[in-house]
GUMARFI-62542 format. One record per residue (C-alpha): chain; y, z, x; residue number from 0. Coordinates in nm, 4 decimals, m for minus. Each point is the difference from the previous one (the first is absolute). Example, Ala and Ser with C-alpha at 12.3 -4.5 7.8 and 13.67 -1.06 7.14 Angstrom:
2
<site c="A" Y="m0.4500" Z="0.7800" X="1.2300" k="0"/>
<site c="A" Y="0.3440" Z="m0.0660" X="0.1370" k="1"/>
END
This chain:
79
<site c="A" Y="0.0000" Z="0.0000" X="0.0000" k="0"/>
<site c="A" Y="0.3769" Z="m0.0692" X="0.1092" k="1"/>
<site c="A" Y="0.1803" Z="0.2878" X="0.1293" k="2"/>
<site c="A" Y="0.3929" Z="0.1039" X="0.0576" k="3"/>
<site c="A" Y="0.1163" Z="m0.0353" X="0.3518" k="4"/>
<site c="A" Y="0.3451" Z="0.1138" X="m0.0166" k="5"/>
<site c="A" Y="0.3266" Z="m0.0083" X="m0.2378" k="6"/>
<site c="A" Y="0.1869" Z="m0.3122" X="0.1252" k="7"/>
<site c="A" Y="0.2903" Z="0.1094" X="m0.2626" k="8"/>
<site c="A" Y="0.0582" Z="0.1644" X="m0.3024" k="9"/>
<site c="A" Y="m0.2069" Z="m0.2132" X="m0.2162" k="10"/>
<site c="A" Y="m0.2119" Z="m0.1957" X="0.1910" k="11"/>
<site c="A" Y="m0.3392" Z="0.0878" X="0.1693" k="12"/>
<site c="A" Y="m0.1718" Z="m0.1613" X="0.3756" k="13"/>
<site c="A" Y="m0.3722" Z="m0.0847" X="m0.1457" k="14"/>
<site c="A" Y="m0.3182" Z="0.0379" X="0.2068" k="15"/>
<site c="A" Y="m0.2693" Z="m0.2373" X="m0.1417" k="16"/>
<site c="A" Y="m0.3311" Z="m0.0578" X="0.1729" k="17"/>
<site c="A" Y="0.1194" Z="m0.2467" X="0.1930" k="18"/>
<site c="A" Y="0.3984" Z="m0.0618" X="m0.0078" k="19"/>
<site c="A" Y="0.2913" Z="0.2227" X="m0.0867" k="20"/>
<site c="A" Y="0.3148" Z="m0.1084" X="m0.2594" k="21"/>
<site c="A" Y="0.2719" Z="0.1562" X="m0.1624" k="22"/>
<site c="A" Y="m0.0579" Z="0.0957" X="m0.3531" k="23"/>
<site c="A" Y="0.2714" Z="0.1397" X="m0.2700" k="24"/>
<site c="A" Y="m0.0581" Z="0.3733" X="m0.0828" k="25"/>
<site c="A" Y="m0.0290" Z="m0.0395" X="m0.3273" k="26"/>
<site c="A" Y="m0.3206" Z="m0.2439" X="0.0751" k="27"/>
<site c="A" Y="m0.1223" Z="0.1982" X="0.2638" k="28"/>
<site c="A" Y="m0.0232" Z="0.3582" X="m0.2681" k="29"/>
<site c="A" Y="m0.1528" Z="m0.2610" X="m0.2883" k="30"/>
<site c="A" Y="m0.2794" Z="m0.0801" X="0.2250" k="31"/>
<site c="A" Y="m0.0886" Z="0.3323" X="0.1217" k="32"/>
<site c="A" Y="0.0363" Z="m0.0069" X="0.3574" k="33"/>
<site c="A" Y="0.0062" Z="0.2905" X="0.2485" k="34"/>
<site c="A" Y="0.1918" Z="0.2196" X="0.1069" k="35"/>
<site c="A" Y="0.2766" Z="0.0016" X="m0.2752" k="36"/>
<site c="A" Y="0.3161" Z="m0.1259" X="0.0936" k="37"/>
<site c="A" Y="0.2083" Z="0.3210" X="0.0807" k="38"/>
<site c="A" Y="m0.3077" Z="0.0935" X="0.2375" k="39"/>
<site c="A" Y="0.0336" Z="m0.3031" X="0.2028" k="40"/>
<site c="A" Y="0.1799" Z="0.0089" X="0.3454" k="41"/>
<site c="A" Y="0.3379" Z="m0.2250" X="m0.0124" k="42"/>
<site c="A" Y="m0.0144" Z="m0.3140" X="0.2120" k="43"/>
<site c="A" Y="0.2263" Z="0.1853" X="0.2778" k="44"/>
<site c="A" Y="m0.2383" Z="0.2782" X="0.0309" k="45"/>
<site c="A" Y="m0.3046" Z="m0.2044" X="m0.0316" k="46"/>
<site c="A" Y="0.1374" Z="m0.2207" X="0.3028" k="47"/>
<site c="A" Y="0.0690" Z="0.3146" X="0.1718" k="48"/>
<site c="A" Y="m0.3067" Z="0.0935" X="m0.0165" k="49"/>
<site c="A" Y="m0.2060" Z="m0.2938" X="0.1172" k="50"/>
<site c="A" Y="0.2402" Z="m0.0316" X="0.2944" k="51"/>
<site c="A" Y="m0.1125" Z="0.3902" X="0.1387" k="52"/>
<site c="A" Y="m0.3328" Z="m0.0915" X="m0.0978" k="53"/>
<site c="A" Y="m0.0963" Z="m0.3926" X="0.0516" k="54"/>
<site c="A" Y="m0.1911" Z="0.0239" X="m0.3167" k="55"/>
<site c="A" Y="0.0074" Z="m0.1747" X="m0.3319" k="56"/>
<site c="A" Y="m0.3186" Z="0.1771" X="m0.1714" k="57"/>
<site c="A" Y="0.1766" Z="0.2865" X="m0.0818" k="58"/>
<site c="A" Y="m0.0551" Z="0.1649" X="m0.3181" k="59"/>
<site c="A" Y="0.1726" Z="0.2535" X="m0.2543" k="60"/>
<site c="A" Y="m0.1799" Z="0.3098" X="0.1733" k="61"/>
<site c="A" Y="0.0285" Z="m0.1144" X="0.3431" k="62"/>
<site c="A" Y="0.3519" Z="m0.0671" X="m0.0818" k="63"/>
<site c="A" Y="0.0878" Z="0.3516" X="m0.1636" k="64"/>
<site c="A" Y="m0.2030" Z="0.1735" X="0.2954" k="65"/>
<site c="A" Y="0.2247" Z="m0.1659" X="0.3270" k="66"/>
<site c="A" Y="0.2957" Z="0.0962" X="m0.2116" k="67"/>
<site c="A" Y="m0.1079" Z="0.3702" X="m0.0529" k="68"/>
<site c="A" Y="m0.1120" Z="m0.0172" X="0.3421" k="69"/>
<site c="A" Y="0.3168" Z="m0.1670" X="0.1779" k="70"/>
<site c="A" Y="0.2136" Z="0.2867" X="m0.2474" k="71"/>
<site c="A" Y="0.1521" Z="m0.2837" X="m0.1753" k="72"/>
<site c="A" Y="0.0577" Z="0.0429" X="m0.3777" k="73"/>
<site c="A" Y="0.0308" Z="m0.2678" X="m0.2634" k="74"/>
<site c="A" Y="0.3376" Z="m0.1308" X="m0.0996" k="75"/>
<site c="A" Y="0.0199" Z="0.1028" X="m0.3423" k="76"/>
<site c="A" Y="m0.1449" Z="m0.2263" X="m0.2678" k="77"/>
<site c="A" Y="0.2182" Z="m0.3012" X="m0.1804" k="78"/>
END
């Protein structure tokens, strides 16, 4: 199943599909269900942030939520 990558605004969603990525409105990305929900997903400035420290782009939601509890880092608050 798809999943969300990261917030690339305020309404619109980066895609992970099996075997390509594409942007996809919010409102389309909460009528089909994906994962995580939108305010849980990483903006696209933290998400690059990210894979620039790390050099990886198979990061999920937990592994996400445990480099920024471990790096003290909190989430900006939601939009």
């Amino acid at each position: 199943m798809a999943k969300g990558l990261y917030r690339h605004s305020d309404s619109v969603v980066m895609v992970l599909y099996e075997k390509n990525s594409m942007l996809l409105p919010n409102a389309e990305y909460e009528q089909q269900g994906y994962q995580p929900a939108f305010d849980e997903l990483p903006t696209h400035a933290e998400w690059v942030e990210w894979h620039r420290t790390h050099g990886s782009e198979s990061l999920t939601q937990a592994e996400w939520e445990a480099w920024l509890e471990a790096n003290g880092e909190n989430r900006p608050p939601s939009r």
